[in-house]
C-alpha positions as CSV (number, residue, x, y, z in Angstrom):
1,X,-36.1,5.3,13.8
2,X,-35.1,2.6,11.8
3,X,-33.1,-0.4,13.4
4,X,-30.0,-1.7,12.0
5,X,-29.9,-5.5,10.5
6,X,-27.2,-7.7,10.6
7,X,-27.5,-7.9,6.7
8,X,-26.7,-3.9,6.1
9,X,-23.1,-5.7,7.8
10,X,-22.6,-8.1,5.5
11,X,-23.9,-5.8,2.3
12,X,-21.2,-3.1,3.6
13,X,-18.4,-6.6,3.7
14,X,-19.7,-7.8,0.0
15,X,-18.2,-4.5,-1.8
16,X,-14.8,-4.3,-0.7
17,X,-13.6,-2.7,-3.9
18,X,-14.3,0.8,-2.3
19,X,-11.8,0.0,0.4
20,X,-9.2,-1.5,-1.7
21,X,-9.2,2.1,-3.7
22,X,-8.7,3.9,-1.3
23,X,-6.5,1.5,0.8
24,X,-4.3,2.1,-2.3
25,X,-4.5,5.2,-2.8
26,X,-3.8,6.1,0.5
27,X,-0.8,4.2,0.3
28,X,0.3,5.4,-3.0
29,X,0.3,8.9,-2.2
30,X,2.2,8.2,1.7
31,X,4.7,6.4,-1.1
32,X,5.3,9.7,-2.8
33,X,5.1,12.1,0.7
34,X,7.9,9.4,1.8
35,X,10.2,9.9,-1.6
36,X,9.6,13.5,-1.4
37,X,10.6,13.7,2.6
38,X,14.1,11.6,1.5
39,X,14.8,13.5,-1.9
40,X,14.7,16.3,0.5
41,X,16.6,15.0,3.2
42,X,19.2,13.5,0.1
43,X,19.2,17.3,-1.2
44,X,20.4,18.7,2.4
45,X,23.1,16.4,3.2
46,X,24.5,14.5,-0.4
47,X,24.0,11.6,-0.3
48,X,25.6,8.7,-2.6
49,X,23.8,8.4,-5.9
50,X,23.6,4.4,-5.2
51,X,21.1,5.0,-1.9
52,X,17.7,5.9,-4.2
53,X,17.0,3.0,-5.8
54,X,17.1,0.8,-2.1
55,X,15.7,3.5,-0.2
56,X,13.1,4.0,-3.1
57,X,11.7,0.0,-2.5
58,X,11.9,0.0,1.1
59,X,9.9,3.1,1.1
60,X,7.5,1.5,-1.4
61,X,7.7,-1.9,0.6
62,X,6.4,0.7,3.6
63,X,3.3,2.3,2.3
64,X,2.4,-0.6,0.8
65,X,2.3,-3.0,3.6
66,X,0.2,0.0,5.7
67,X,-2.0,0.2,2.9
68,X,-3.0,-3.2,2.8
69,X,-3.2,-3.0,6.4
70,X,-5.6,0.0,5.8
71,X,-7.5,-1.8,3.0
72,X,-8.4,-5.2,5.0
73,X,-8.9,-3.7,8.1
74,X,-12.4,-2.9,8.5
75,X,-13.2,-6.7,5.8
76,X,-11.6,-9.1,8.0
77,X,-11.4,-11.7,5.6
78,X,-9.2,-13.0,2.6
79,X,-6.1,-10.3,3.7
80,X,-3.7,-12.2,1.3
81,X,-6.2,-11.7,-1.2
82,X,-7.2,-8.0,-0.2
83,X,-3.5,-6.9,0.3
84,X,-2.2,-8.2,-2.4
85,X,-5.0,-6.7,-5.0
86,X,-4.3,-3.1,-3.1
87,X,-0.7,-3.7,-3.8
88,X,-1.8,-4.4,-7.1
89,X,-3.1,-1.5,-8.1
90,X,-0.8,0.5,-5.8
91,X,2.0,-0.4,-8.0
92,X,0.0,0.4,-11.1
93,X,-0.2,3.8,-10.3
94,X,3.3,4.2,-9.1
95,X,4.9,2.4,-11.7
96,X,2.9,4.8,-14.6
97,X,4.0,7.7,-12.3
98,X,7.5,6.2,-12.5
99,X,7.6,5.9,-16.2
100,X,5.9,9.1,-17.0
101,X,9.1,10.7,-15.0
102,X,11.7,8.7,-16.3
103,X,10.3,8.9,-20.0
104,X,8.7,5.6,-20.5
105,X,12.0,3.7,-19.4
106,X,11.7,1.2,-17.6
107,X,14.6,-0.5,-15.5
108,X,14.9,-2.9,-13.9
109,X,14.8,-1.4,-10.1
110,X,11.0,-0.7,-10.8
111,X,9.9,-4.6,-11.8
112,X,11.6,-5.1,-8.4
113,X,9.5,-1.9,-6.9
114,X,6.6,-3.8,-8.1
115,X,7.3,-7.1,-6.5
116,X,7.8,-5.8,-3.6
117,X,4.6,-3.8,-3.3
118,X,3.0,-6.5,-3.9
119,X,4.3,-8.8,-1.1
120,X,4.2,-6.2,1.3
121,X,0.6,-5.4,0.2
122,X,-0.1,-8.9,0.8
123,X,1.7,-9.1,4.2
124,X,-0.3,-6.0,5.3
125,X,-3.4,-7.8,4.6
126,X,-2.1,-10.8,6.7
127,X,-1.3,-8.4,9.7
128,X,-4.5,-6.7,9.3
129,X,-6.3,-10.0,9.7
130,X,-4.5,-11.5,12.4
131,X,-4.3,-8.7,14.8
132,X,-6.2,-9.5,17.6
133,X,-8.4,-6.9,19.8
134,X,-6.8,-6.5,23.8
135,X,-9.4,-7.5,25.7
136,X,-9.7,-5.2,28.9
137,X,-9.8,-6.8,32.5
């Protein structure tokens, strides 16, 4: 049986563009599972029309900082960097989503969705980094 070098480590660290995908992805699609949960829970008990558009960034601030969390995770290294690329590309896909629903018009509530996805992506990345392990007694 083979053994395991510490260089199949570091070639598994130098392409962290397969975890940034999916760190946004992941993070895009708990972004619309979170809308769709509050349009529901809007739909049930009428809520005030001026409630989606804040609830709508805080919601996107949310799955994007776990999803830079999720991206930098397992890399360890450069979270600002990391989190902010998955945020990146997290707020590409929901901003074409966005504009595809609302008819390619854009307002300015989702340049603010987009910002914040991006900082939040970024602080995820920060959190992700700095976490440190308990170490048991």
């Amino acid at each position: 049986m083979p053994v395991k070098s510490k260089t199949a480590k570091k070639d598994d660290n130098n392409k962290p563009i397969y975890k940034i995908l999916i760190g946004s992805v992941i993070g895009s699609v708990l972004y619309f599972l979170l809308i769709a949960l509050f349009s529901l829970m809007a739909l049930k008990s009428s809520f005030d029309s001026s409630v989606y558009m804040p609830a709508g960034i805080v919601l996107g601030g949310l799955s994007a900082f776990l999803g830079g969390f999720i991206t930098v995770k397992p890399i360890k290294e450069k979270g600002v960097f990391y989190g902010a690329l998955t945020g990146l590309i997290q707020a590409l896909i929901c901003a074409s989503v966005l504009f595809i629903v609302n008819n390619a018009t854009a307002g300015t509530g989702i340049f603010i969705l987009i910002a914040v996805i991006l900082l939040c992506g970024a602080l995820g990345g920060v959190a992700a980094v700095n976490i440190k392990k308990k170490i048991k007694y």
